[in-house]
C-alpha positions as CSV (number, residue, x, y, z in Angstrom):
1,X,-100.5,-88.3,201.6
2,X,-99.6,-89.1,197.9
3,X,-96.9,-88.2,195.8
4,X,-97.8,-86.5,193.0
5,X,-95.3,-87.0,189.7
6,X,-95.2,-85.0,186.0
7,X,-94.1,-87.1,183.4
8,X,-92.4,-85.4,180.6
9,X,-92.1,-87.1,176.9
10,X,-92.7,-87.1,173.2
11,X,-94.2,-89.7,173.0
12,X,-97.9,-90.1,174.0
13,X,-97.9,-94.1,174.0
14,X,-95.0,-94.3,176.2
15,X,-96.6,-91.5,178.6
16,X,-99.8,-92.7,179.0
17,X,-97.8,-96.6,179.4
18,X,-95.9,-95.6,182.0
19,X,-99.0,-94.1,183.8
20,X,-100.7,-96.9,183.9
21,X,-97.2,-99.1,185.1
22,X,-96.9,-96.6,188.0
23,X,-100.9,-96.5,189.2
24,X,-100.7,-96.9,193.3
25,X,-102.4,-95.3,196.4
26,X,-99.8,-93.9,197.1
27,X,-99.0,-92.0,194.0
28,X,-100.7,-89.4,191.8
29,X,-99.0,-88.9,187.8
30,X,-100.0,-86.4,185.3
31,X,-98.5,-86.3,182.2
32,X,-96.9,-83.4,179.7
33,X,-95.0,-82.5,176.8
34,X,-94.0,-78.9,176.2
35,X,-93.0,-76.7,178.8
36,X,-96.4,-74.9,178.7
37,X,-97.5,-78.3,180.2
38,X,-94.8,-77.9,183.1
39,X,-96.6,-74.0,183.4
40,X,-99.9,-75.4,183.8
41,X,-99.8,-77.7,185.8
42,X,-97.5,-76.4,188.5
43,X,-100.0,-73.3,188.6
44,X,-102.8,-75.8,189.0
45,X,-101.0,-77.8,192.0
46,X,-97.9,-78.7,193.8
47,X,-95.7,-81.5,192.1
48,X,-93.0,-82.8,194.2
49,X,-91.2,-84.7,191.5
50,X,-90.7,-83.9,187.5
51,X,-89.3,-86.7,185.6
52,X,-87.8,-85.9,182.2
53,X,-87.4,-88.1,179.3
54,X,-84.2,-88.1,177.5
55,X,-85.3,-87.5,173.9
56,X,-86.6,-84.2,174.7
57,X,-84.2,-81.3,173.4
58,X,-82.1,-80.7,175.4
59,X,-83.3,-76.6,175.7
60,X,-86.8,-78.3,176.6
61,X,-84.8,-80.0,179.5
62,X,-83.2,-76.6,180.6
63,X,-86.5,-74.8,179.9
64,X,-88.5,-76.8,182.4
65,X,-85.6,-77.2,185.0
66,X,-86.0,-73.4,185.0
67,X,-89.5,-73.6,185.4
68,X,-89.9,-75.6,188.2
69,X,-87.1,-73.8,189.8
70,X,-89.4,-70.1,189.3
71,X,-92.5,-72.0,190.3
72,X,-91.6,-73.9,193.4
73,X,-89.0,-74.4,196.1
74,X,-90.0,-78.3,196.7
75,X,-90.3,-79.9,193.6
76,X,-87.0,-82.0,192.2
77,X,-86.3,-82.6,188.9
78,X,-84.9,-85.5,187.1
79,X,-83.7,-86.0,183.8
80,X,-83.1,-89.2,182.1
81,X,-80.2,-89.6,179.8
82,X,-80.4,-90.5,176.2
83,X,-81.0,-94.2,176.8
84,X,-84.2,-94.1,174.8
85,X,-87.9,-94.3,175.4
86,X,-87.7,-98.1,176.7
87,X,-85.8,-96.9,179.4
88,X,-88.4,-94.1,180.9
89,X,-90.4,-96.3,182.6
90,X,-87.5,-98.4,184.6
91,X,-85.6,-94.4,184.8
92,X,-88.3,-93.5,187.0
93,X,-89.2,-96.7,189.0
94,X,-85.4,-96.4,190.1
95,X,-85.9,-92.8,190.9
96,X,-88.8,-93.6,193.2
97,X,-87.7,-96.8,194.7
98,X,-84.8,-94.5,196.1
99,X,-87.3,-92.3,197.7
100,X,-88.6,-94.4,199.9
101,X,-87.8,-94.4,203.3
């Protein structure tokens, strides 16, 4: 069974790059912006893991935390600090690498 993964960012270029960087079998991303993003797609389907970038506002960060909190009881959140947009991609490789078994 696959993992599926929300991306959250500002930045479509960087989204959509670390899409591709994470494409396995084992893993299904979708991607999002805004918190109506977060809405939709948790309504659409069960996301076990919502990765944050760290140049959203910081009341988009609490927004969605409180989101996925209303919305499911499985998914985890994780926010990256305010490294910068290079460091998304390796935030949530090191995120995932520690979930596995």
């Amino acid at each position: 069974m696959s993992q599926k993964i929300l991306l959250l960012g500002i930045t479509d270029s960087i989204l959509a790059n670390a899409q591709q960087q994470l494409t396995r079998p084992d893993l299904e991303v979708f991607l999002g912006k805004s918190v109506e993003d977060v809405r939709s797609r948790l309504s659409q389907t069960p996301i076990d893991h919502v990765f944050i970038g760290g140049r959203l506002a910081e009341e988009t960060h609490l927004e969605v935390a409180w989101e996925v909190i209303q919305a499911s009881e499985t998914t985890t959140v994780h926010l990256q600090d305010r490294s910068g947009p290079e460091g998304f991609l390796p935030f949530v490789q090191a995120v995932l690498r520690g979930l596995v078994p």
